[in-house]
N, C-alpha and C positions, 0 to 999 in steps of 0.2 A: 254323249258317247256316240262314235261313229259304227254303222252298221258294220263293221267286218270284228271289233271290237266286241261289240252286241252279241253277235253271232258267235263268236269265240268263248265267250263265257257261259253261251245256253250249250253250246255244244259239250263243256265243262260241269257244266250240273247235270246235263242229261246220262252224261257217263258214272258220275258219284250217286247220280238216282238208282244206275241199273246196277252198280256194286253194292248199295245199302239195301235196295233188294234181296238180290243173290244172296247176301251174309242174314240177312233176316229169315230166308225160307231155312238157310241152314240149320236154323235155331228155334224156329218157329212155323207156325201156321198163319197164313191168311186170314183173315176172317171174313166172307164172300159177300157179308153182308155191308158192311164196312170197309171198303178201298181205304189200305196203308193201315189198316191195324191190324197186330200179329199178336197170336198167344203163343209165350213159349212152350216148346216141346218139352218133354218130361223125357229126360235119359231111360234111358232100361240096361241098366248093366249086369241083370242076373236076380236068382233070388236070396242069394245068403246077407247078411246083415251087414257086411261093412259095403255091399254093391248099394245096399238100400240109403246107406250113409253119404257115397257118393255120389247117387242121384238126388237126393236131395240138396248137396251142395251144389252141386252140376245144375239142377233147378233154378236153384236163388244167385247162382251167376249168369243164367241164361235170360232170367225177370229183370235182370237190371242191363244187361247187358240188350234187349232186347228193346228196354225203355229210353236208353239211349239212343240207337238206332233209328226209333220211330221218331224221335225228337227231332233227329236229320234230316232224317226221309222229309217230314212236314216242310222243315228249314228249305230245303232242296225243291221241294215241291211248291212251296210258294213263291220263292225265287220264278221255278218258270212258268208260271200262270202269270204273274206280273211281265213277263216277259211279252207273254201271248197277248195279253192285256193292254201292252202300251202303256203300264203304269212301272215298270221296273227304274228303280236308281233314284227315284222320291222317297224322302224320309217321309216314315209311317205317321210319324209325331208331326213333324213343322210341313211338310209337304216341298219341300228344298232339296237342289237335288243331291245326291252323296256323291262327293267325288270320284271320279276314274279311280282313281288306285286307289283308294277301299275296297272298291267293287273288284278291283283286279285280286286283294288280298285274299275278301271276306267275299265272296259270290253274292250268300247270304246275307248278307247286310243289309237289314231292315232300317236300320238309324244313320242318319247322315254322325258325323264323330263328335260333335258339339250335345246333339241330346242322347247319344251312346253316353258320353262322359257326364250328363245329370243322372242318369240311372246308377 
């Protein structure tokens, strides 16, 4: 993959980094001890019983919603260490490299598409 190409796709993750962020504090907390892990916030919508019923739903959307997020974030965030690294666009598994338009697709893409499709 040619440097302006390289460049273009860290510039690509580094933007989805700082949105999966942004949508993470909305929903959660930091945890300061722990760079990229968040606990979700707990809604407060009052004290009467059906606010108590909505934040508990509001909760167990925000715990998964939350879980996903960090999943990305990680995806995201390994993408550009590899980058930083000089090891981005090698399959994880065969060490072969993934083609350009994978990497154009799928940023992320840890697996060249040969052992993507054994998994």
């Amino acid at each position: 993959m040619d440097h302006a190409s390289l460049e273009a796709l860290k510039q690509r993750l580094e933007v989805e980094r700082n949105v999966l962020k942004d949508r993470l504090r909305e929903i959660g907390v930091e945890n300061p001890a722990v760079p990229g892990d968040f606990e979700p916030t707990i809604p407060n919508y009052g004290d009467e019983h059906d606010d108590s019923v909505n934040e508990s739903t509001d909760l167990d959307v925000n715990i998964a919603v939350v879980s996903e997020l960090e999943r990305r974030f990680k995806e995201v965030q390994a993408a550009l260490e590899k980058i930083e690294h000089g090891t981005y666009g090698a399959c994880a598994t065969c060490a072969t490299s993934i083609a350009a338009d994978r990497l154009q697709a799928v940023p992320t893409a840890a697996l060249c598409t040969v052992c993507a499709q054994k998994r």
